[in-house]
N, C-alpha and C positions, 0 to 999 in steps of 0.2 A: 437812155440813162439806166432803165431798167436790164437792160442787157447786160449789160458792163462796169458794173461795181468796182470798185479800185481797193487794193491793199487789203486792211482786213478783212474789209466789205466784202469782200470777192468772197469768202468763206460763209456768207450766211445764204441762207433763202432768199428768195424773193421776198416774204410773207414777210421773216421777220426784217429784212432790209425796209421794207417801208415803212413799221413799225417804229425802226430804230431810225428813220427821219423825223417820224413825226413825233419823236419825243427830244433831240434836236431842236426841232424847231419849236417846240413850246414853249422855253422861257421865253423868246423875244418876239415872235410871230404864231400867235393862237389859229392866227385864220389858217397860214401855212399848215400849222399841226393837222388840224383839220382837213384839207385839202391831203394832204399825204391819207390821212385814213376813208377820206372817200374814195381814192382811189382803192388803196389796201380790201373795203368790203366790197367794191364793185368786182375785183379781181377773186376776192378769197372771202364768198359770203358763208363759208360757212366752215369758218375760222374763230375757233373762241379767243384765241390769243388775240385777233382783230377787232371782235367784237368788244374782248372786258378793256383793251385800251379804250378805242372808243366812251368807252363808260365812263373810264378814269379821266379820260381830259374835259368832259361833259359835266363831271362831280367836278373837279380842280376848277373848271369854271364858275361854278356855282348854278350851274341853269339845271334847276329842279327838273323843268316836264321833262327836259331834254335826255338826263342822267335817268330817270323813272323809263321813261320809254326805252333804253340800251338796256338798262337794267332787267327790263320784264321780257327783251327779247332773250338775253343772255339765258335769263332762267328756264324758258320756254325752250331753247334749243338745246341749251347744254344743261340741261338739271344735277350732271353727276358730276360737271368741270370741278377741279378741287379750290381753283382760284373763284368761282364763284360760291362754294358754302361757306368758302371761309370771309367772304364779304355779305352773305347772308348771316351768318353767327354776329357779327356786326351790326350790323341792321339791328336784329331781335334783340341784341344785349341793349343798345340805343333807345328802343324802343319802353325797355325795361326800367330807364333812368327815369329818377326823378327832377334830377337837374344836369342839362345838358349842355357844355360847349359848344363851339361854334358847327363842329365839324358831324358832333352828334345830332345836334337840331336839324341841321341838312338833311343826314339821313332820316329822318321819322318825318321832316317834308316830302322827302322824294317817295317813302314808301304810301303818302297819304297819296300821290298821284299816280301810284300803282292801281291796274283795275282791280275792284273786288274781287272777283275770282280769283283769280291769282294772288293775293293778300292773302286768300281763306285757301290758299292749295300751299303758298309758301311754307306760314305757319304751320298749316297741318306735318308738310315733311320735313318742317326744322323740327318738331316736336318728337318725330319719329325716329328720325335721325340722331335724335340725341344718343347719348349712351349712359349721360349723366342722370339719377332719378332725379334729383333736386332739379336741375336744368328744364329735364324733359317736362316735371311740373308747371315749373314756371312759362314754359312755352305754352303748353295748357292754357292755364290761367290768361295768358296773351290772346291767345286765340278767344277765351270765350268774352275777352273785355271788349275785343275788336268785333265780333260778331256775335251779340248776345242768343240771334237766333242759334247756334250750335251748341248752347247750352243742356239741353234737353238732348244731345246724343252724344256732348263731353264731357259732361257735366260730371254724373253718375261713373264714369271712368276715370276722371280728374280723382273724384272722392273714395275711390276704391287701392288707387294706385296709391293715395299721401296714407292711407290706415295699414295697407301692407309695408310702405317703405318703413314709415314711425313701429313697425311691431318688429320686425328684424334689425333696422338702425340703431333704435332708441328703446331699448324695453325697461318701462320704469320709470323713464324719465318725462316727466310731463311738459316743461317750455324745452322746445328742440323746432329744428325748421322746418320741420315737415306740418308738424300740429299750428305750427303758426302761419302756416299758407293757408289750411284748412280752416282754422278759425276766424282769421283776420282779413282773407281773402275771396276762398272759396265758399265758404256759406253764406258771405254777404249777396254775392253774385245767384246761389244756388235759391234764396229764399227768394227775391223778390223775381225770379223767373218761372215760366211753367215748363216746371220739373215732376214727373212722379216720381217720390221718394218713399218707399211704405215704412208706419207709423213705426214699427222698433227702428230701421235705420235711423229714422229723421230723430229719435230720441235720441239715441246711441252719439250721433253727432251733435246734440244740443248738450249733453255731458261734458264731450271732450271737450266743447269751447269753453264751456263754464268752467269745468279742471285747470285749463289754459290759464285763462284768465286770470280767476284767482290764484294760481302757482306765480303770475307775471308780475302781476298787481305787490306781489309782498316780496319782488325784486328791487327795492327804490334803485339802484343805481342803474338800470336797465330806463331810457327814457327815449327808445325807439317808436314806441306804439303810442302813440299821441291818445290822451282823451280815452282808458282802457276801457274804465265803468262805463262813458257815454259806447263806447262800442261794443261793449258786451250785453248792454242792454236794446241794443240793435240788433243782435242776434235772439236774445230772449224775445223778441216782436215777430221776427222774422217766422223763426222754426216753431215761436208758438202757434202761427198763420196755419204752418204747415199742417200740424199736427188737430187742429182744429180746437184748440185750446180757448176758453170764453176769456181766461184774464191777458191775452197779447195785444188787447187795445189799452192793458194799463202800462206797459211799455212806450207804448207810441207818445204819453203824457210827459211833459216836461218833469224832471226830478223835484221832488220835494218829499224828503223825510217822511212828514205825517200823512201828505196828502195818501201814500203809497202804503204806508202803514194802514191807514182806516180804507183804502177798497180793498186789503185783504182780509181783513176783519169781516168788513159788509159779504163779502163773497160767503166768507165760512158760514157767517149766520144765516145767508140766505140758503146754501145747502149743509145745513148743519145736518139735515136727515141722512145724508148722502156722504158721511165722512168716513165711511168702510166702502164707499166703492172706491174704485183702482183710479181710473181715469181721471175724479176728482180730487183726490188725494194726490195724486201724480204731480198733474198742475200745479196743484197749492205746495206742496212740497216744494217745487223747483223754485216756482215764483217767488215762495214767501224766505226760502233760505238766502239767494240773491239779492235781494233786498233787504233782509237782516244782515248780511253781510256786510252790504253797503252803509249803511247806518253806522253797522262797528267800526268799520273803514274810517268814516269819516271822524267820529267822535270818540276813535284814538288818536289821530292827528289831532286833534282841538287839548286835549289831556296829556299829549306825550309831543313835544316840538322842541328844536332846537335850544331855546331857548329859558322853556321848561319843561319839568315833567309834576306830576302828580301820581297820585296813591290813595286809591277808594276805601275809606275808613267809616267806621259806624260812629257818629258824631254822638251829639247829645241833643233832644230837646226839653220843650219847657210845657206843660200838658194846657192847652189853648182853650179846651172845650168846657164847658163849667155844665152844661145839660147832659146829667148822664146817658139820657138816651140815644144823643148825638155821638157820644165817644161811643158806645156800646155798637152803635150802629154801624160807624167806622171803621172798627178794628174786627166786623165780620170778614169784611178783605180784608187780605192777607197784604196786597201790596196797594190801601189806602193810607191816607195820612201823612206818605214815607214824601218827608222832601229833601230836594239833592240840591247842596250848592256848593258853591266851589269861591276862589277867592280872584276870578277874572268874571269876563261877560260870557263865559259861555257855564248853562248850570247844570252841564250833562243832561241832557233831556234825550238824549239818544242812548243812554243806559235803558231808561225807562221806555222806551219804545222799542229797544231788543229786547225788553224782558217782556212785553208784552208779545212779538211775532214767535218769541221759543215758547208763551205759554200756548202761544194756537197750535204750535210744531206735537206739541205733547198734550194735545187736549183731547186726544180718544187713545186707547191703546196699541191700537192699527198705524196709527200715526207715529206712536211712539217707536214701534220696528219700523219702520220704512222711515222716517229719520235717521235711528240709529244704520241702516242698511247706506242711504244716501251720505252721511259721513264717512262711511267707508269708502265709498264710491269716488267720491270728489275729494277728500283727504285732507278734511278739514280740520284734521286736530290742530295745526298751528294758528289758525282762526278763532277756534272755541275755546282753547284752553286758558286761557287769559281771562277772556268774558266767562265762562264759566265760575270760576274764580268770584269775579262780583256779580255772578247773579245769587252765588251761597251768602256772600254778604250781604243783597238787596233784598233776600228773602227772612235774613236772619239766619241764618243755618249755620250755627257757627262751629260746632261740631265737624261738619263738613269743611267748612272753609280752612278749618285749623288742620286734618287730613288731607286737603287737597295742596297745603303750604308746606306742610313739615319734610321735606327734604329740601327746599330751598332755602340758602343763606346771605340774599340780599339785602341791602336796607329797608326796602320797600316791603318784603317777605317779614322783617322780625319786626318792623311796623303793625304790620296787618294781622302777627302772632300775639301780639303785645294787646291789639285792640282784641281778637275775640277771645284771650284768657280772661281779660276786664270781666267780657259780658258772660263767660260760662265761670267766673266767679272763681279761677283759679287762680289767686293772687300774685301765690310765690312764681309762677311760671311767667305771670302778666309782666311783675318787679324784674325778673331774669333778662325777657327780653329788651325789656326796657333799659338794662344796665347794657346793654349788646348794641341797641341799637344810639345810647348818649355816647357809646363808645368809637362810633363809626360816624358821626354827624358829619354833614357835607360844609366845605367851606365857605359854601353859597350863602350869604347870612339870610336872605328872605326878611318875610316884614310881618309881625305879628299878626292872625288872624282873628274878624271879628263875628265869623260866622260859625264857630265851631258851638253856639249853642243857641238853637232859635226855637218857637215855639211849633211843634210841631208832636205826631206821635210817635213817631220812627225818623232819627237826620240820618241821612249818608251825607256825608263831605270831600272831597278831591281836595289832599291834603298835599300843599305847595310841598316836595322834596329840597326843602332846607332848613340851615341851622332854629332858627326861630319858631317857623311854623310846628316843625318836630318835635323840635324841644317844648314846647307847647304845648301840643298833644298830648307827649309823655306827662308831663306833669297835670295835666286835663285827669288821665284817666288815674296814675296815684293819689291825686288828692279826691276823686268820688269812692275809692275804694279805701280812702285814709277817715273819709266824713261817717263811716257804718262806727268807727269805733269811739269817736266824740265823746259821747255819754261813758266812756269804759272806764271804770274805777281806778283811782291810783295811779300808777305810771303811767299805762296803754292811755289812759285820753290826754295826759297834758304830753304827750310823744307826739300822738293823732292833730293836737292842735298845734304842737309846736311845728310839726312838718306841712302844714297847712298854709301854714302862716308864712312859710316860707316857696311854698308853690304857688300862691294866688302872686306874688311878686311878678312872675315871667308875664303878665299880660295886665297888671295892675292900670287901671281899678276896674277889669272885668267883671274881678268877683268883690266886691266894694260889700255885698250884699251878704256875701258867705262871712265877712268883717263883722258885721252885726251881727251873726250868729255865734262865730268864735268867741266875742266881746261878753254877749250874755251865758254862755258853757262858763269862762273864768270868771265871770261873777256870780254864778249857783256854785263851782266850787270854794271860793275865798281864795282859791291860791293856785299859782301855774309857777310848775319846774319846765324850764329847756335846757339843758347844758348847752346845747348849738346854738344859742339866740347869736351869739357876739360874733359866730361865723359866716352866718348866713342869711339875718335879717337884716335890712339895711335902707329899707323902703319908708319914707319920711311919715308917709300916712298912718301907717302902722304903730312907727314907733310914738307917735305922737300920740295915737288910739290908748296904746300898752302904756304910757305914763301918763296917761290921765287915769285909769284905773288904778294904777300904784299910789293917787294921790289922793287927800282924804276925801273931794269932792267924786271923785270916780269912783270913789268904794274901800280905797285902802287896799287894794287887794295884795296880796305875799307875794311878791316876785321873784324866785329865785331864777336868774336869766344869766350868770355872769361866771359859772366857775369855773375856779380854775385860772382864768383874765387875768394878766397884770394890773393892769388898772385901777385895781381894788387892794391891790396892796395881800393876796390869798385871801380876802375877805369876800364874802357872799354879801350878796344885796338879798336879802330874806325878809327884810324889818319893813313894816308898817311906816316907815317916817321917825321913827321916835328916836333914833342916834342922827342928830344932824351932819356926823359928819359923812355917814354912808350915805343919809339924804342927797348931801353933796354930788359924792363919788356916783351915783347911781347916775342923777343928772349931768355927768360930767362922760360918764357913758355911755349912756343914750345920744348927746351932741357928737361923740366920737362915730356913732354907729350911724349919724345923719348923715356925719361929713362923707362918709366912704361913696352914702348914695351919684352916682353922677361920674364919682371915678372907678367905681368896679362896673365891670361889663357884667352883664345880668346872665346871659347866656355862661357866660365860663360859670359863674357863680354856682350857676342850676345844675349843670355839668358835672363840676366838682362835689355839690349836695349828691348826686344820684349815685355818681360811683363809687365816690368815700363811704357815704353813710348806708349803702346795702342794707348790710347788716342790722341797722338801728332801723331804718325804713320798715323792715319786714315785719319788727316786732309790732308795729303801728298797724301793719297789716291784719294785727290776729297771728300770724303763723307764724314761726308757730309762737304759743301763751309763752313769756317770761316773765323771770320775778324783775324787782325793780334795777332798775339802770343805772342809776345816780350813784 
């Protein structure tokens, strides 16, 4: 039969005539197939075309040793066959899956029943072979996972090759594929083997991955790299090992905020002497910016979610200490007293523990250049610039905070311009942005806040970004800066008390307390002019407050609260009681100004007061002095 091939047949070789039997006969007779290629290698042993069929019907069968052992002869005899690198490319790529098919999973069995030598000589000449740097990497990397011993002679080759391909590929760019082999792959593998890496390398690479990281980290839509912090902080363990670093067993600890915060604190203190050497500095510098990081990390998300945002504002407190030795002794720190609360469960407590690790970053002058050197380095401005922001406002620094704002024109920005004009006592600038920012309110209504005044020496508050809470605020900080002019002669205090009276409204009965102080100013005067009353008061309490005083048991006091009002017929209500019929009309406007309460939205109401009445506002402010209004 071998003689005498028929028809086409006649025109092939022998070699591949058997060949082309035994693939014939495979779909309905395996054994046949078979039998045709034992003849075929008996005849032509050293025939690759014989050989890689054999392979192939061996893999089609599914019989792993059987496919491994054709497989490892094929490589062994024929290393430069093209039909075998191109099913060793195969193999490698397979081997590289994370999740694998039916056909893939075969091969990473077959190559697991290949002998090691040959595993570690394959790999070596697919890695060489390559022509791709990315490829040829990642063959690397294969190699050293499959044989951790070749670490220490590929290791240091592996990491030389990804910093050359990243500086001619990628210049500038810090997440790219090269740096994220090396950080997410090759220095996991590099640290926990014995490798000598000398102390500038092993530094030089604990940068990059921290650069990495942090660059990945503030990708939200990138959610390849699972767990980034828990991995970056496995590299912080790692290369701190290497480098011989005392704080890389605070790594090895499970995360927690404070825990991680106070052994860097205890570190400093214990070499506080030592905080102009290099080495010490070094450490605390990497360690403690990483963990300050993470912190900030975290409690922006907690402050800034889908759902809400917030906006660090300098609230108000109420002075708690009545021993003056106690306050005197408190306000020697700078940042005692100061409490933060916000209007969810979380009370920003990791404000206060970043502001704590940047005062350790800046607590010798040494420290403060090699901070400022290491945010160069790692390119931290998009991290800091934000938190820097409230640490001007956690420190007080309002000066600053108003320079570090004044080119932006968000809501949250002419919020937080609004609050430190308040406290640097620039009114007309405070009122301005205040009309800027009732004028941009979000349509989110939010829900009154009952924290924006607690006892304390210094509040910070995370002010809900919505209509209410805002609106709120704004009026919070006009009526403390409307209360300096009370006592102010003639027009300026009944202006002062008339717009008072009209801001304690948005959060009523807040300020129930500041009522009893209004109540007693117009009865030391005998007499309160508003022309606004009939616009803008309308709160039951109040008005019920203001006509008991008009009455003779409340004092009699002059009311003039109504011109201009139809109501009254162009008549003022001025009079003591003594024309019953104004008597009337007075009362019969005051019940009008009840009924509104309940059907005016309070928020338009405030809205409307703030932008209409600017103008009138400012003179309540002091600024500037006018003559009278009426």
């Amino acid at each position: 039969m071998l003689e005498k091939p028929s028809g086409t047949d006649n025109q092939l070789s022998k070699e591949d005539y058997l060949i082309m039997r035994a693939k014939k006969a495979l779909p309905g007779d395996i054994y046949a197939a078979k039998s045709w290629l034992i003849t075929a290698r008996s005849l032509f042993p050293h025939s690759a075309k014989v050989q890689f069929e054999a392979y192939r019907i061996e893999k089609l069968s599914k019989n792993v040793k059987e496919a491994a052992k054709c497989f490892s002869e094929i490589f062994q005899n024929f290393p430069d066959d093209r039909d075998i690198w191109k099913e060793i490319e195969t193999v490698t790529t397979c081997l590289r899956l994370e999740q694998c098919d039916s056909e893939a999973e075969f091969l990473c069995q077959m190559f697991q029943h290949i002998p090691q030598d040959l595993q570690h000589r394959l790999l070596v000449m697919t890695a060489d072979h390559s022509e791709d740097t990315m490829e040829h990497c990642k063959l690397l990397l294969l190699l050293l996972r499959k044989f951790p011993q070749t670490i220490a002679t590929h290791g240091p080759r592996l990491v030389e090759t990804l910093l050359t391909a990243e500086k001619h590929s990628h210049p500038g760019r810090t997440v790219n594929g090269f740096r994220r082999l090396l950080a997410c792959e090759t220095l996991p593998l590099l640290g926990d083997a014995v490798v000598e890496l000398n102390p500038r390398l092993s530094l030089r690479l604990l940068c990059k991955a921290v650069e990495f990281y942090l660059a990945y980290i503030q990708q939200p839509q990138d959610t390849q790299i699972q767990n980034p912090w828990d991995r970056l902080f496995q590299i912080m363990e790692l290369m701190s090992k290497k480098l011989g670093w005392e704080l890389s067993n605070l790594f090895a600890m499970p995360w927690n905020h404070e825990t991680y915060s106070d052994k860097l604190q205890q570190y400093a203190i214990v070499h506080s002497t030592g905080l102009c050497d290099e080495p010490i500095v070094r450490q605390l510098l990497m360690c403690a910016i990483v963990v300050l990081l993470r912190i900030l990390n975290e409690h922006n998300a907690l402050i800034n979610n889908e759902e809400t945002v917030y906006c660090l504002v300098e609230a108000f407190g109420e002075e708690v200490y009545s021993a003056e030795s106690k306050l005197k002794k408190r306000k020697r720190d700078d940042n005692a007293g100061i409490v933060i609360t916000s209007d969810s469960d979380y009370n920003g407590s990791g404000l206060a523990l970043a502001v704590k690790l940047w005062d350790l970053l800046h607590s010798t002058d040494y420290l403060q250049r090699e901070i400022t050197k290491l945010n160069q380095q790692l390119r931290l401005d998009n991290w800091l610039n934000l938190f820097l922001t409230d640490l001007a406002i956690y420190k007080g620094l309002h000066h600053e905070v108003r320079a570090r704002l004044l080119e932006g024109n968000t809501l949250s920005t002419n919020i937080r311009l609004a609050c430190t004009s308040f406290f640097l006592k620039d009114y007309q600038a405070m009122l301005e942005y205040i009309v800027v920012v009732t004028n941009s309110l979000p349509t989110t209504a939010g829900k009154i806040s009952h924290t924006l005044t607690v006892p304390s020496i210094r509040h910070l508050h995370y002010l809900i970004l919505a209509r209410f809470p805002i609106l709120q605020y704004c009026c919070k900080l006009l009526l403390l800066a409307i209360k300096e002019n009370f006592s102010s002669p003639g027009n300026i205090g009944d202006l002062s008390i008339g717009h008072a009276l009209v801001l304690i409204q948005i959060d009523w009965p807040q300020e129930a307390n500041l009522l009893t102080t209004i109540t007693e100013r117009i009865l030391n005067r005998g007499s309160f002019i508003y022309p606004l009353f009939q616009s803008y008061i309308i709160c039951i309490d109040i008005l019920e407050e203001l006509t008991y005083l008009w009455s003779d048991h409340g004092g009699g006091i002059s009311l003039d609260i109504t011109t201009g009002m139809a109501i009254i017929q162009n008549r003022r209500v001025t009079t003591r009681g003594a024309d019953k019929g104004v008597r009337e009309e007075f009362k019969q406007a005051m019940r009008q100004q009840a009924a509104r309460d309940g059907t005016v939205y309070l928020d338009e109401l405030l809205e409307k007061f703030i932008i209409n009445e600017q103008n009138v506002i400012l003179h309540s402010l002091g600024r500037p002095q006018c003559a009278d209004l009426r």
